[in-house]
PANU-270314 format. One record per residue (C-alpha): x negated, y negated, z negated; residue in three letters. Coordinates in steps of 0.25 Angstrom, whole numbers, padded with zeros to 4 digits, always signed. Each point is the difference from the previous one (the first is absolute). Layout:
XYZALA;...
//
This chain:
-0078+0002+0132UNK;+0000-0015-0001UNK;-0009-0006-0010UNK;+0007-0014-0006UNK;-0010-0008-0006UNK;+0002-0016-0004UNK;-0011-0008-0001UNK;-0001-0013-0007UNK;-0009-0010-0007UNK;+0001-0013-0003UNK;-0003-0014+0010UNK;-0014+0000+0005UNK;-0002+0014-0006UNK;-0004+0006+0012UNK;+0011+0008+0004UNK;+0001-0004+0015UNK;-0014+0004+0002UNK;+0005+0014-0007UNK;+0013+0002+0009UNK;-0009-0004+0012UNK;-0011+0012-0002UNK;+0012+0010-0003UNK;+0005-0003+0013UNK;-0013+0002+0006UNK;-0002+0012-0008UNK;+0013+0005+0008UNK;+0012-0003-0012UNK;+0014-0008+0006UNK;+0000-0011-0008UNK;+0012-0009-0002UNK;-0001-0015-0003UNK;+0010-0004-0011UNK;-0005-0014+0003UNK;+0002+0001+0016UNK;+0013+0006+0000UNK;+0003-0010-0010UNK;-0001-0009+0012UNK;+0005+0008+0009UNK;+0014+0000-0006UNK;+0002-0015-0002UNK;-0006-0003+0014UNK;+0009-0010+0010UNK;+0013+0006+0003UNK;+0000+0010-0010UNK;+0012+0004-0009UNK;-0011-0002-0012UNK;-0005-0015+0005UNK;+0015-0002-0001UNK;+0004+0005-0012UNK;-0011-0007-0006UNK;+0004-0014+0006UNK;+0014+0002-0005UNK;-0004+0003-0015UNK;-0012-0014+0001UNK;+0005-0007+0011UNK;-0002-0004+0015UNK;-0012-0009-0007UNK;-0010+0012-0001UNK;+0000+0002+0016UNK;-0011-0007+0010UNK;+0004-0008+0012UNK;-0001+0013+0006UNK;+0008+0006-0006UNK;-0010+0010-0007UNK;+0000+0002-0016UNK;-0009-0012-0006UNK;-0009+0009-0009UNK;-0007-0010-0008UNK;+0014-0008-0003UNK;+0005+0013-0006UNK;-0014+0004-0007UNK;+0001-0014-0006UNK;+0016+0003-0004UNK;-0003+0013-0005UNK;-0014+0001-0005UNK;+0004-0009-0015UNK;+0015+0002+0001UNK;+0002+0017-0004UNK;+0016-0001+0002UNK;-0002-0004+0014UNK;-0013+0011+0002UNK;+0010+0010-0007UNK;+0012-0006+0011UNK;-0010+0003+0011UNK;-0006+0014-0004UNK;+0015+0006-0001UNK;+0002-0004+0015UNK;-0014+0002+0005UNK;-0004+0013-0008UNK;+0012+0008+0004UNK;-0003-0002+0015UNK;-0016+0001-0002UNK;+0005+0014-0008UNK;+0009+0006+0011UNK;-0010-0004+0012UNK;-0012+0007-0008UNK;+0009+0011-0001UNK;+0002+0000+0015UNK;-0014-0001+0004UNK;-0004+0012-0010UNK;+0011+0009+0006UNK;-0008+0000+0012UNK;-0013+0004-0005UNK;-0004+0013+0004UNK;-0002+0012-0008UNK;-0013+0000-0010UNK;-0002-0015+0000UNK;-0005-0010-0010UNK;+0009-0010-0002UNK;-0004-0011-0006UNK;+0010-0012-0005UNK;-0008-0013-0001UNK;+0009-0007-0010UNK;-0008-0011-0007UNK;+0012-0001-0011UNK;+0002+0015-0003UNK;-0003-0001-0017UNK;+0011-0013+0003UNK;+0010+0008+0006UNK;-0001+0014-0008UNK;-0002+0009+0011UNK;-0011+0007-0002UNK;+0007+0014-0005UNK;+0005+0002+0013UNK;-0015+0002+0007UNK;-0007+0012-0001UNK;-0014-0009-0003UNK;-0001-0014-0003UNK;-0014-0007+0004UNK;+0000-0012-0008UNK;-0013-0010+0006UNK;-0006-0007-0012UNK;-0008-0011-0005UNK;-0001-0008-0011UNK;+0007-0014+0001UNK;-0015-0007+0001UNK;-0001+0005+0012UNK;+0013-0002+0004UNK;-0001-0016-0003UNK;-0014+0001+0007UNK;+0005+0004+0015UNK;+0012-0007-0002UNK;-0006-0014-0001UNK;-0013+0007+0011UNK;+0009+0005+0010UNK;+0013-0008-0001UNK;-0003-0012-0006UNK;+0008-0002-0010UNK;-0002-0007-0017UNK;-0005+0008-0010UNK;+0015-0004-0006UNK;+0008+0005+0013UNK;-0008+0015-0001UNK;+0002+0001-0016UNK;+0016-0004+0004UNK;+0002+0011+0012UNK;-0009+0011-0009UNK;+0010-0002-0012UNK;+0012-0001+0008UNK;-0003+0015+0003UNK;+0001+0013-0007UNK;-0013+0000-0010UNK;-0011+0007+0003UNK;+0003+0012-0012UNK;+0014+0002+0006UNK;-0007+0004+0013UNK;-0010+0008-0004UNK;+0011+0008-0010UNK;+0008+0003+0014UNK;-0015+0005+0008UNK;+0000+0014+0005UNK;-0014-0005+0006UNK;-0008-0011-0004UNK;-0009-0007+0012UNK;-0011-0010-0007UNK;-0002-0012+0010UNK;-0010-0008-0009UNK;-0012+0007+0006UNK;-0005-0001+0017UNK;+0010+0004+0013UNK;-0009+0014+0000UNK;+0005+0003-0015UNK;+0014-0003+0002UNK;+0000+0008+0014UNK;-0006+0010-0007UNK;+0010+0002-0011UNK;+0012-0001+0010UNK;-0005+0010+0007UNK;-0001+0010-0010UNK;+0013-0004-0004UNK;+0006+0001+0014UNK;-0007+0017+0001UNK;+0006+0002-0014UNK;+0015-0003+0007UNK;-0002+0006+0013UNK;-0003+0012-0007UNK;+0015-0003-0007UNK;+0006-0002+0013UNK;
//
């Protein structure tokens, strides 16, 4: 059988790293966030559903969705981000749905989807891997790697599930406050565990 398993975490957890060495270790993994693209991209029937519920003002020059113009509209505004989640979740749900169909028999397939304790999913995966660290870390890489205020990482942090309503939904728990070896290492074990599922 097919092993279902979400996995989440919160921003600058760590949980790309994560969905990287699952598909090293042989798992399919579907990107929420890519297909999230994927369906609004130029000429799609999402791109224009989306321009039709904000407006033509959201699109570039080229005619590509303007992502920082809609992060801006969306990211303090939760009407509008509720607007757009009802027109991009149920695409980004019926092309995971078509990707999964053509999984082969005995696989682990791995749902990266960053907003799974957001959305209330989880009850329909057979595990859910939840990457955690504690928000000090969080700040930390987010002002290192993308440089970005103290106040801009505290803001995205609490605009997410909180850290307790993720690690009530775990199946799995992967700590990612120690080296790249410790987190590989736990991933893997966790990886054997659902191949022997599968």
């Amino acid at each position: 059988m097919t092993v279902r398993v979400g996995l989440t975490g919160g921003i600058a957890s760590g949980k790309s790293t994560v969905s990287a060495i699952l598909a090293e270790l042989g798992a399919i993994v579907i990107d929420a966030d890519s297909l999230a693209r994927e369906v609004v991209a130029r000429g799609t029937p999402g791109l224009a559903a989306v321009v039709e519920e904000f407006g033509p003002e959201l699109l570039t020059p080229q005619g590509d969705l303007d992502r920082a113009a809609m992060g801006a509209l969306v990211f303090g505004d939760a009407d509008a981000r509720r607007r757009l989640e009802a027109i991009i979740h149920p695409l980004v749900h019926r092309r995971s749905a078509e990707l999964e169909a053509d999984a082969p028999d005995h696989a682990v397939v791995v749902h990266d989807i960053p907003l799974l304790a957001e959305v209330g999913r989880a009850g329909s995966f057979d595990a859910v891997v939840v990457v955690d660290a504690p928000a000090e870390v969080q700040v930390q890489r987010m002002v290192a790697d993308r440089g970005w205020t103290r106040e801009e990482a505290l803001s995205r942090i609490a605009a997410q599930a909180t850290r307790e309503q993720r690690l009530a939904i775990a199946t799995h728990v992967v700590d990612n406050t120690g080296s790249l070896e410790d987190l590989r290492r736990q991933v893997v074990a966790i990886h054997e565990e659902l191949a022997r599922r599968a």
